[in-house]
C-alpha positions in Angstrom: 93.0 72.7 88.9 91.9 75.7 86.5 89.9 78.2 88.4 86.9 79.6 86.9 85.0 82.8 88.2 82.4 85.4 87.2 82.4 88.6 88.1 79.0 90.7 88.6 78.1 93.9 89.3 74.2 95.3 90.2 73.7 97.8 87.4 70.8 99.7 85.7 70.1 101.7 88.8 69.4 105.1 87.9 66.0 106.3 87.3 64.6 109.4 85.6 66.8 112.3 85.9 68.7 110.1 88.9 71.8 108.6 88.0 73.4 106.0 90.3 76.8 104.3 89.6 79.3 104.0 86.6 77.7 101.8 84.8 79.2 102.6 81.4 82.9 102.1 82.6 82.3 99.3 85.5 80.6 97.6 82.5 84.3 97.1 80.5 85.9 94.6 83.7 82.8 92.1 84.7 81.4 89.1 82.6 77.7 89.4 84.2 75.5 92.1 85.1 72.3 92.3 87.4 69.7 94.6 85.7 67.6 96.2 88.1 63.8 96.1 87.2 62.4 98.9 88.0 61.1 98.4 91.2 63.9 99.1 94.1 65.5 101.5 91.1 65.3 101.1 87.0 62.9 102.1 84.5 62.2 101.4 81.4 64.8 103.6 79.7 67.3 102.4 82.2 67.0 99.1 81.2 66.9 98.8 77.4 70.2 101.6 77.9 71.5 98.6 80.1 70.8 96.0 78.4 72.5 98.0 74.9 75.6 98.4 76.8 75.9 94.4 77.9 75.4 93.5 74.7 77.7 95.6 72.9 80.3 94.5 75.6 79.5 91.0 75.1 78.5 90.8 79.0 75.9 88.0 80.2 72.7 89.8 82.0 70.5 88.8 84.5 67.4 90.3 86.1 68.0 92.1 89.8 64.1 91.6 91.1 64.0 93.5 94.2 60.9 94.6 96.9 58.9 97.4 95.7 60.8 100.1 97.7 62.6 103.4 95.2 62.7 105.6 98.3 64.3 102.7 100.3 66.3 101.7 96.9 65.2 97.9 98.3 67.2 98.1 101.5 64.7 97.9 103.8 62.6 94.5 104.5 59.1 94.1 104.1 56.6 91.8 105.1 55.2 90.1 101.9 53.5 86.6 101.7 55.1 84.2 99.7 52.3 84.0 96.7 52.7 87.8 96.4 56.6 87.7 96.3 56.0 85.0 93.4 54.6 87.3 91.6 56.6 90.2 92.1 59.8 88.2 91.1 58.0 87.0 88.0 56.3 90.4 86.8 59.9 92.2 86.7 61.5 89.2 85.3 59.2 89.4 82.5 59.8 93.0 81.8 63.7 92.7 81.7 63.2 89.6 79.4 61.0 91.3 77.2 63.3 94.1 76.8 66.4 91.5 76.6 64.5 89.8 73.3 63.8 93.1 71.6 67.6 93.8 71.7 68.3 90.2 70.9 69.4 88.9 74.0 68.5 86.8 76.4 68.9 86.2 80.7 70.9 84.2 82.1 70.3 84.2 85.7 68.0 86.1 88.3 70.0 87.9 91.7 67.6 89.3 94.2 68.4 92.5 95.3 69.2 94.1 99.0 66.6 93.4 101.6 64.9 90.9 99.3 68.2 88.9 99.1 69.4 88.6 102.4 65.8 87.6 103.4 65.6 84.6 101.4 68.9 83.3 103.1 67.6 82.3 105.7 63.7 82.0 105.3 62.7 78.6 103.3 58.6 79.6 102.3 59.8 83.1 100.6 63.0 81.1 99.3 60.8 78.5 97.6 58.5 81.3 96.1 61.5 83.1 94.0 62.7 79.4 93.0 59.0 78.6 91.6 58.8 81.9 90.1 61.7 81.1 88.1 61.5 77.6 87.0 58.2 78.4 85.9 59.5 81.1 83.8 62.5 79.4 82.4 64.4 76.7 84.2 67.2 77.4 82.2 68.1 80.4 84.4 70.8 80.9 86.7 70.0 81.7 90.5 72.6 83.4 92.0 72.2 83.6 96.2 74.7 83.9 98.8 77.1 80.6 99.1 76.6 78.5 102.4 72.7 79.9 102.2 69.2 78.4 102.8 68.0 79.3 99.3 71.2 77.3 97.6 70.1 74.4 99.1 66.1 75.4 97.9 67.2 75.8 94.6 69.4 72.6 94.1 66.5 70.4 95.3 64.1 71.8 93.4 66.5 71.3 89.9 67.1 75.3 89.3 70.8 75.8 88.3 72.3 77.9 90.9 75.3 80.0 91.4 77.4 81.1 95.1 77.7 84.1 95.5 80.7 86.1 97.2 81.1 90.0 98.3 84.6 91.1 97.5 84.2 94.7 99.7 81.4 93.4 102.1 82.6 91.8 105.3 81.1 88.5 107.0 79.3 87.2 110.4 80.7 84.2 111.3 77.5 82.2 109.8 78.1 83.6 106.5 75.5 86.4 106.2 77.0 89.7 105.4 77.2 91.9 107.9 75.1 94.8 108.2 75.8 97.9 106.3 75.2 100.3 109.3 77.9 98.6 111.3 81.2 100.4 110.9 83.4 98.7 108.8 80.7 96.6 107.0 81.9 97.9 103.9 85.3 97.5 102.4 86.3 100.5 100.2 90.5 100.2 99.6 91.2 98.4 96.5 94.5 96.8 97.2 93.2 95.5 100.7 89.9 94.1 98.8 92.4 92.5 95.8 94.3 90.6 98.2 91.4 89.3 99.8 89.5 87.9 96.6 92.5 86.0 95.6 93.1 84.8 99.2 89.5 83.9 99.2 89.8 81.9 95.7 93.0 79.9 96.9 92.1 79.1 99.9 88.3 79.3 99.4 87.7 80.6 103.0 87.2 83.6 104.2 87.5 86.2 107.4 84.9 87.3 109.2 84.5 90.3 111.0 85.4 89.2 114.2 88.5 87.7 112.9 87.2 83.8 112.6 88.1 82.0 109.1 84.8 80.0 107.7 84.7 77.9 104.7 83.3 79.7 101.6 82.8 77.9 98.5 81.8 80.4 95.2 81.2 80.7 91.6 80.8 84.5 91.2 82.1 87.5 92.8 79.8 90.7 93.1 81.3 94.1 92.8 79.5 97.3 93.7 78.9 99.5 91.1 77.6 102.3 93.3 80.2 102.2 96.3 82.4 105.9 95.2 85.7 103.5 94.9 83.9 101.2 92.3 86.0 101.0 89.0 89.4 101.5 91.1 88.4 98.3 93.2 87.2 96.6 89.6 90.4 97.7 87.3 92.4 96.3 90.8 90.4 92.5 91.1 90.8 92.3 87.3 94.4 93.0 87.1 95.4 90.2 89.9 92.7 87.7 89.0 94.9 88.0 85.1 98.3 88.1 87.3 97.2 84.9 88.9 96.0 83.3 85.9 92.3 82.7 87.3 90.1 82.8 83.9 87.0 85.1 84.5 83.8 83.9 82.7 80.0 84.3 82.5 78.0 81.7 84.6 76.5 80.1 81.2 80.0 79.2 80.6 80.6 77.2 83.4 77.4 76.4 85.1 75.4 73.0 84.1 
């Protein structure tokens, strides 16, 4: 059976005179990218400059909503009802798609960012507020969570198209959630080591955790740091074996119903 999979990176995360990541070389290897929206990082500029570069690289985009925390750059969790989180998710969607239409373009899914993502894994009432947000907004869109998550299963009774999600340099907890980043070794950073694993992963479609347990891991897109100092080695090395292997890489419109 031909395997499809999407890559996609979190990009349009500088701000000001700050710039964070290589988004103008990471940009060449994936099929989708996650345009932040100005609230955990992003502006304005950033994102029409982000949005230029997808298009003229022919890469899907999708807005990367996260809690309303630069300083933190949306790593940190907050404490916000679930009617206020609708509308957060909403008011930086709409920005990013008004921006997308002036180019041309439009989204194609919505990713949650950081603190804001991992906390709609497990926790339904927040989970059910992004997915309102978005069908409201256009139930066309893609919502891309963590595979094996509480929000997948939100999202697919409620009729939102949905995309799993895998980390190719994160590494796991044994009920799927990623482990944290201030554990040692949370993060993967050698691109060989990471390259085997996403193809191992794709075959077998498990995956090791941590603590050396194999769980079941069912996926549709990959995620690939933009902003981990490794990046575009670890990119230019999942590219070359996911060609070598003959796994097509796609956008989620292309495969997603």
């Amino acid at each position: 059976m031909t395997r499809i999979i999407d890559l996609n990176s979190d990009m349009g995360e500088s701000f000001g005179n700050y710039k964070i990541g290589q988004d103008d070389e990471v940009i060449k290897y994936i099929t989708s990218s996650n345009i932040a929206c100005g609230f955990h990082a992003g502006d304005p500029n950033v994102m029409r400059y982000t949005v230029k570069l997808a298009k003229e690289n022919n890469v899907a985009i999708g807005a990367h909503p996260g809690f309303p925390d630069l300083q933190g750059f949306g790593r940190r969790k907050m404490d916000i009802p679930p009617e206020e989180i609708k509308n957060l998710i909403t008011y930086q969607i709409g920005a990013l798609q008004a921006i997308a239409k002036a180019e041309g373009m439009s989204l194609q899914h919505v990713k949650p960012h950081g603190a804001f993502y991992n906390t709609i894994v497990n926790d339904k009432k927040l989970g059910q507020a992004v997915v309102e947000a978005i069908l409201e907004i256009n139930k066309d869109l893609i919502l891309v969570g963590l595979a094996n998550s509480k929000i997948i299963n939100i999202a697919l009774k409620s009729g939102l198209k949905i995309a799993r999600e895998a980390f190719a340099d994160r590494e796991y907890n044994f009920d799927g959630t990623l482990v944290k980043r201030s554990i040692p070794g949370a993060v993967i950073s050698d691109p060989g080591v990471i390259a085997k694993r996403v193809i191992k992963m794709i075959n077998q479609q498990k995956v090791e955790t941590i603590d050396g347990k194999i769980i079941d891991l069912q996926f549709d897109t990959i995620c690939l740091h933009g902003d981990n100092k490794n990046a575009l080695n670890v990119i230019k090395a999942i590219r070359k074996i996911l060609t070598e292997e003959k796994i097509e890489i796609a956008p989620l419109h292309k495969f997603i119903n």
